[in-house]
C-alpha positions in Angstrom: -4.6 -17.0 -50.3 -6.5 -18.6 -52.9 -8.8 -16.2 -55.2 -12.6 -17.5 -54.4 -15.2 -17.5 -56.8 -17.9 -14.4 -56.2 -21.1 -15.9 -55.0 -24.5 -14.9 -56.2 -25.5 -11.7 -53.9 -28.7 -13.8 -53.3 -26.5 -16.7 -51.4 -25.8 -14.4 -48.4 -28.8 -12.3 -48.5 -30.2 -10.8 -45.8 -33.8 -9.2 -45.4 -33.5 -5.6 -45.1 -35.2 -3.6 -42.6 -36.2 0.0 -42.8 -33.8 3.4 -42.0 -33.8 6.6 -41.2 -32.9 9.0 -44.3 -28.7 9.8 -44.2 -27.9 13.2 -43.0 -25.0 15.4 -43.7 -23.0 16.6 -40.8 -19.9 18.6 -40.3 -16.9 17.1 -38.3 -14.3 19.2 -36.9 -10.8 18.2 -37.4 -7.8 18.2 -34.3 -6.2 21.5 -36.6 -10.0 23.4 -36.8 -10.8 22.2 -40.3 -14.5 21.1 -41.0 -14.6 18.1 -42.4 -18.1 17.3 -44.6 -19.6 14.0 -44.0 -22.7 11.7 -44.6 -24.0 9.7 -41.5 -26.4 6.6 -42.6 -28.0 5.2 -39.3 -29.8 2.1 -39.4 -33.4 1.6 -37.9 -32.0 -0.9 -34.8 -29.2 -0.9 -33.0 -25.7 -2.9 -34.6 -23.0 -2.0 -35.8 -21.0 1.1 -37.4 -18.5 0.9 -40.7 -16.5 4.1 -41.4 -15.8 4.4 -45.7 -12.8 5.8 -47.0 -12.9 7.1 -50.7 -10.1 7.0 -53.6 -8.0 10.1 -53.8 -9.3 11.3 -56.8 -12.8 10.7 -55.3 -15.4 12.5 -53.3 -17.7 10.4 -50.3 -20.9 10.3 -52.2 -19.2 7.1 -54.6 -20.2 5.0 -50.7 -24.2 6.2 -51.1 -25.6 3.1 -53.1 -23.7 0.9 -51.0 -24.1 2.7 -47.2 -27.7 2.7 -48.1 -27.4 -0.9 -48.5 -25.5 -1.5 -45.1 -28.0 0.8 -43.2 -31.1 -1.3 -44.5 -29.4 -4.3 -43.0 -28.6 -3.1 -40.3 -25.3 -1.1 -40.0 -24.9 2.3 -39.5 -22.3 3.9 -41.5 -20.3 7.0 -41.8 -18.8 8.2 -45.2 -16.1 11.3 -45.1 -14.9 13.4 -47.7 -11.1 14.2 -46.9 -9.7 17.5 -46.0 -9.0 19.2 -49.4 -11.8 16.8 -51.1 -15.4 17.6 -52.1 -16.8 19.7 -49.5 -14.3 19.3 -46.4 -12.0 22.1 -46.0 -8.5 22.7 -46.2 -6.1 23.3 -49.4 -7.8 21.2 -52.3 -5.8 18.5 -53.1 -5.6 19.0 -57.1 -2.6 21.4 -57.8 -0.5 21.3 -54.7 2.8 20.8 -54.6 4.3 17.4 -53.5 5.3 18.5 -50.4 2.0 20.8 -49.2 0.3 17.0 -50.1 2.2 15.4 -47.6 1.6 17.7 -45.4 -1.9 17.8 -45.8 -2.1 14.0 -46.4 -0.3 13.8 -42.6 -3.2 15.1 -40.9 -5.2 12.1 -42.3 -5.0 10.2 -39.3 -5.8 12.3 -36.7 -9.3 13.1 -39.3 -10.5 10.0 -39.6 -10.1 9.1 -36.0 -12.5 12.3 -35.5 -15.0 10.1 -37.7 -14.7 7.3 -36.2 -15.0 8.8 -32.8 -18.4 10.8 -34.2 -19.4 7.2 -35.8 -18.9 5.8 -32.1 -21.0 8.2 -30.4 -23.9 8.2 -32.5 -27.1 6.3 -30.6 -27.6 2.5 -31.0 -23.6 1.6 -32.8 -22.1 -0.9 -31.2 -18.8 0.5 -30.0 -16.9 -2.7 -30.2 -17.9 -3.6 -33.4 -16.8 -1.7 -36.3 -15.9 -2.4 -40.0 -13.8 -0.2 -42.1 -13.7 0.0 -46.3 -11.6 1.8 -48.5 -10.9 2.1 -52.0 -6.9 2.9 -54.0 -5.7 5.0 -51.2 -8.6 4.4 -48.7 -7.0 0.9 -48.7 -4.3 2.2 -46.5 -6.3 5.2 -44.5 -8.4 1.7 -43.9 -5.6 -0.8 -42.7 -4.0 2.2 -40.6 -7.0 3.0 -39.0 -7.5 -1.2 -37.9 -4.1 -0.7 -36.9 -5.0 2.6 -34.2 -8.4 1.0 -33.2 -8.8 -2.5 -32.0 -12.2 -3.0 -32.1 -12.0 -2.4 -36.1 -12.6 -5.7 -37.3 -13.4 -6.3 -40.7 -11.8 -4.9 -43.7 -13.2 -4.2 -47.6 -10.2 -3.3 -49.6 -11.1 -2.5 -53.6 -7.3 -2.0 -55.4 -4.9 -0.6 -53.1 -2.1 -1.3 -51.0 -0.3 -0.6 -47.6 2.6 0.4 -46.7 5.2 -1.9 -44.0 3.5 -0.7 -40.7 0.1 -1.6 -42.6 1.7 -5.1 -43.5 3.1 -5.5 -40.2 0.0 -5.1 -38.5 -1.9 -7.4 -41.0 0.8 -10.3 -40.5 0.4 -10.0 -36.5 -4.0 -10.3 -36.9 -4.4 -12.8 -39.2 -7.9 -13.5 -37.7 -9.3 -10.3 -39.4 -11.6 -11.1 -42.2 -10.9 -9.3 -45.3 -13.4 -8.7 -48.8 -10.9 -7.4 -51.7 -12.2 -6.6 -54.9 -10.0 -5.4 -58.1 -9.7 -5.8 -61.7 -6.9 -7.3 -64.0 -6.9 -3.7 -66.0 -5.5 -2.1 -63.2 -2.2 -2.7 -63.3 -0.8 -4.8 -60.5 -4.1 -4.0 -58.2 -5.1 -7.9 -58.2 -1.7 -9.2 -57.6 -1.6 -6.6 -54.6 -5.0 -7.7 -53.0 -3.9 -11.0 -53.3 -0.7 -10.5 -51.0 -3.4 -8.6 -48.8 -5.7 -11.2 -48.4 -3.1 -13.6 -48.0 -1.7 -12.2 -44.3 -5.4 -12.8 -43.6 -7.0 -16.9 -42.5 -9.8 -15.9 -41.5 -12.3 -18.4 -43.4 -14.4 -15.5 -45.1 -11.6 -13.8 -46.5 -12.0 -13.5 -50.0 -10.7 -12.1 -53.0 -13.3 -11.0 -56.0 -11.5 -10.7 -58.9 -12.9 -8.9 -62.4 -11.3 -9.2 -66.0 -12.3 -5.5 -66.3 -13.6 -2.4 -64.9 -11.3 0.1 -63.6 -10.0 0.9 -60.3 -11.6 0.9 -57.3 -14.8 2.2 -56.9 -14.7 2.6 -60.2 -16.1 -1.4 -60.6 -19.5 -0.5 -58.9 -21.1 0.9 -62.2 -19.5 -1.6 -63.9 -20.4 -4.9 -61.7 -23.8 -4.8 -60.2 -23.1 -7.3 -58.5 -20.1 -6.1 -56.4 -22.2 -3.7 -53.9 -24.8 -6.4 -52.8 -22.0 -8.8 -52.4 -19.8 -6.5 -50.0 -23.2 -5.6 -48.4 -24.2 -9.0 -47.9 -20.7 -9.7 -47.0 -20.1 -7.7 -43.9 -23.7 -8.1 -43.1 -22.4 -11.6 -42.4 -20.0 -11.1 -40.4 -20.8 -8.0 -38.5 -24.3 -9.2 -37.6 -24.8 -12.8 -38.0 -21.6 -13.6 -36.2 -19.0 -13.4 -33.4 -16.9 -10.4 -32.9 -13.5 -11.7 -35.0 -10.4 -12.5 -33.0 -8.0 -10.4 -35.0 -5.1 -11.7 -33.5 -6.1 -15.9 -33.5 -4.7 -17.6 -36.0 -1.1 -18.9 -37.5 0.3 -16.5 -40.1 -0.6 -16.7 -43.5 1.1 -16.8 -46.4 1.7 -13.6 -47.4 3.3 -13.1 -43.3 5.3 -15.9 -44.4 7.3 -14.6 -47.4 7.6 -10.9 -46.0 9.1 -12.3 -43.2 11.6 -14.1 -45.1 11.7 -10.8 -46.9 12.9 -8.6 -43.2 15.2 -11.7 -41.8 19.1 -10.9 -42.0 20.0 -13.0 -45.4 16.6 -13.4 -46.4 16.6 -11.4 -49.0 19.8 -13.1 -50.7 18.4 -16.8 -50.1 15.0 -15.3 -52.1 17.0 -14.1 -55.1 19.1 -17.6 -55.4 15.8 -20.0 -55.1 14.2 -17.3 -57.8 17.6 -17.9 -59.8 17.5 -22.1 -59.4 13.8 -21.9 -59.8 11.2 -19.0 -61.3 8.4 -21.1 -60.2 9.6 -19.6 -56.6 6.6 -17.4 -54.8 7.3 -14.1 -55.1 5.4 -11.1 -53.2 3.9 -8.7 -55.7 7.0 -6.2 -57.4 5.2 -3.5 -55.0 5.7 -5.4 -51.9 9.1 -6.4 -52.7 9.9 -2.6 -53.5 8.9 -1.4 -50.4 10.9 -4.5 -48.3 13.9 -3.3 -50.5 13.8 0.1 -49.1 12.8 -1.1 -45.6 16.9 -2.3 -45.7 18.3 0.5 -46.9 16.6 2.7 -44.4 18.1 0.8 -42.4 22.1 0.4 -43.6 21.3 -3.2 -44.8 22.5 -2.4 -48.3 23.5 -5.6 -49.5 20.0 -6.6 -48.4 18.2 -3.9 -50.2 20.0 -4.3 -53.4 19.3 -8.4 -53.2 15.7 -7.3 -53.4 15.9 -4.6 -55.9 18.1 -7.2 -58.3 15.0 -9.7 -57.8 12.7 -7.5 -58.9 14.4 -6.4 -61.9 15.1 -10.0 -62.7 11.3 -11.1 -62.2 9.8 -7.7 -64.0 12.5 -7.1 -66.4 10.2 -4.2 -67.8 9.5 -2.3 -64.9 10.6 1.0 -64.9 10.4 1.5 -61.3 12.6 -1.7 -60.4 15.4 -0.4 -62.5 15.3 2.7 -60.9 15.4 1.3 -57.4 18.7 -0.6 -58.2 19.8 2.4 -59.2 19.1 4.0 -56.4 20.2 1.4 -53.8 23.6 1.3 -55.1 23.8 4.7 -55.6 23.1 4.5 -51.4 25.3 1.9 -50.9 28.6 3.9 -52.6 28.8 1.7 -55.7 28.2 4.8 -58.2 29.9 3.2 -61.0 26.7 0.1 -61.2 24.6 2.9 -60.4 24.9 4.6 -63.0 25.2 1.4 -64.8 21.4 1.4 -63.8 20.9 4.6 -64.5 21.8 3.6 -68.4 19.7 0.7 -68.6 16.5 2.6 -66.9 17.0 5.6 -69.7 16.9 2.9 -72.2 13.9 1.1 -70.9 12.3 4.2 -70.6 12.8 5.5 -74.4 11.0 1.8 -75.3 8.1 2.0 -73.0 4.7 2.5 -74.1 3.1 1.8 -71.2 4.1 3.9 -68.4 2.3 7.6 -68.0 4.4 10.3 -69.4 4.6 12.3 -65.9 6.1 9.2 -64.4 8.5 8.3 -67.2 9.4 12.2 -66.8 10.0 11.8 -62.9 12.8 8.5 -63.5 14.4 10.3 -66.4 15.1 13.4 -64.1 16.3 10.5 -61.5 18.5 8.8 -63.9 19.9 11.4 -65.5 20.8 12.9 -62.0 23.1 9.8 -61.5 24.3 9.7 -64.6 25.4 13.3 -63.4 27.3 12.2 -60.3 31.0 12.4 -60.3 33.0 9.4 -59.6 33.9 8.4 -56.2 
C-alpha cells in the first residue's frame, strides 16, 4: 500500500454542529468490575466510534479528538481499561507477567460491554460503527472488527496485530483504514504499512511523521493529525455508504502472508531474498510471528526458513537471533541452537540500542540453551 501524502485538514472539512457536553459513566464488566468511561454524544443522530488507548495510557488522551467527532456528528465512547485510570481491577503497573495475561484476557469480553453501551445509547446508528486505537489499542481495535461486523472503519496510530487480527484483515479488504506513526518509533511505520496494505479500500491511508513518538503521543506533536482523523472518518462514516468489508481482491500485504502460511512458502521466500534482496519482505514483526505460527504447528523446517530470513534481512536484531535459537532448539537441533544462542549473547554485549530489561530477558534465554545438555 503506498504511503499517501497527509492532506491539509481543511480539504476534508466538514462544518461542525453543536453537542451535548461528554459525561462520565460507569460500565460493568462480564466478571463485576466497573469499568470508567467518557460517553461524547453528538447533537443528531449518526454514527458511534468506540476509542481504545495505549497501555501505558489512560482514556482522557481521545478528549480533543472525540470532541471533534461529536461536533461532526459522531457519538463516541472512550474507555479506560480494567487496571487503568479509573476502571477497576489489579492496576496494571507492577503485576507480574502472568496476572497481566490474565487480566489482559478479560479485554475482550470489556470492550464488547462498551461497545454494547455505545450501541444502546439514543440516536447511534447500530450498523455503523468505527473503532480507533493506539500501540496496543491497535489490536483491542482489529479484534474487536473481527467480533462485530458492523465495525467498519479502522484508525490505527503504531501498533500491530497478531495472526487472527491479520487473518481477519486479509479476508475484508474493503475496510478502510487511517494509520498514523512516526519513523522514531522503531519499526511502528513499517508495521502500519503491512496493515494498510491487507486493506484496498480507496481511503486507506497511511500518514507517516519523521518524528514524534508513539502513538497518541503525535497529537501534541502534530496539530494537524486530530482534525485529519476527524475529518477522515467524518468522511466516511457520514458522507458515505456503509463499507463492504469483505468486497475487494486481497491486497498486498494478504498476498505475501499468504505465501508466508503455504506449505514451502516459507523456503521459496528465503531463496528469492537470497538471489535477490530487492525481494518484498513483510515487516521482521510480521515475519516473527508467521515463524511461530509453524512451529506451533510441527512445521519446523518452516518456522526456521522464516526465522533464518529474518536474521539474514535484520542481521542486528536481537529478537531474530533469538527466535532461530529457539526454533531449532524446538525442532531437536540443540547443537545450531546453541550455535544461536552464542551469536545472540554476542550481539547482545554490542548493542546499544535495545532496552536493558529486554536485552536482560534474551540473555536469560540464551544462556538457558547454552545450558542444555546434548541430545
Amino acid at each position: 500500500m503506498k504511503a499517501l501524502v497527509l492532506a491539509s485538514a481543511a480539504a476534508l472539512s466538514l462544518t461542525p454542529s453543536l453537542h451535548a457536553e461528554p459525561r462520565v459513566v460507569d460500565l460493568k464488566a462480564p466478571d463485576g468490575i466497573t469499568l470508567k468511561a467518557s460517553y461524547f454524544p453528538a447533537a443528531t443522530p449518526g454514527p458511534g466510534v468506540l476509542l481504545l488507548h495505549m497501555c501505558n495510557s489512560r482514556r482522557q488522551v481521545w478528549d480533543k479528538l472525540a470532541g471533534m467527532l461529536a461536533a461532526r456528528g459522531m457519538h463516541v465512547l472512550t474507555l479506560d481499561y480494567r487496571g487503568y485510570g479509573e476502571s477497576g481491577g489489579p492496576p496494571q503497573r507492577g503485576q507480574d507477567d502472568a496476572t497481566r495475561r490474565v487480566e489482559r484476557g478479560k479485554w475482550a469480553a470489556d470492550f464488547d460491554v462498551a461497545l454494547a453501551h455505545l450501541l444502546a445509547q439514543p440516536g447511534v446508528d447500530r450498523a455503523r460503527v468505527a473503532a480507533g486505537g493506539g500501540s496496543c489499542g491497535v489490536d483491542n481495535s482489529v479484534q474487536l472488527a473481527r467480533r462485530h461486523p458492523q465495525v467498519g472503519a479502522l484508525v490505527l496510530l503504531a501498533g500491530g496485530t497478531n495472526a487472527a487480527g491479520q487473518d481477519f484483515l486479509a479476508q475484508n479488504p474493503g475496510v478502510p483504514i487511517f494509520a498514523s506513526a512516526a519513523h522514531d518509533d522503531g519499526d511502528a511505520v513499517d508495521v502500519l504499512r503491512w496493515l494498510t496494505g491487507f486493506s484496498t479500500h480507496p481511503a486507506t491511508k497511511l500518514v507517516e511523521y519523521e518524528r514524534g513518538g508513539h502513538g497518541t503521543d503525535l497529537f501534541p506533536v502534530h496539530a494537524d493529525l486530530e482534525p485529519a482523523i476527524a475529518d477522515w472518518l467524518a468522511q466516511r462514516m457520514l458522507k458515505e455508504p456503509a463499507a463492504d468489508r469483505a468486497a475487494g481482491a486481497p491486497g498486498p500485504s494478504a498476498r505475501l502472508r499468504s505465501g508466508l502460511s503455504e506449505a514451502g512458502g516459507a523456503r521459496r521466500l528465503l531463496e528469492r531474498w537470497r538471489a535477490d534482496h530487492e525481494t518484498p519482505l513483510a515487516p521482521e514483526a510480521a515475519i516473527n510471528n508467521a515463524g511461530y505460527e509453524h512451529l506451533a504447528a510441527g512445521r519446523h523446517a518452516e518456522a526456521i526458513a522464516l526465522f533464518t530470513l529474518n536474521v539474514e534481512a535484520h542481521p542486528q536484531s536481537l529478537n531474530a537471533l533469538d527466535s532461530l535459537s529457539e526454533a531449532h532448539a524446538t525442532a531437536g537441533d540443540h547443537a545450531a541452537a546453541r550455535e544461536w544462542a552464542r551469536r545472540t549473547l554476542d550481539a547482545i554485549a554490542r548493542d546499544t540500542a535495545t532496552n536493558a530489561e529486554f536485552k536482560q530477558q534474551l540473555r536469560q534465554l540464551a544462556e538457558a540453551r547454552l545450558r542444555e545438555p546434548a541430545k
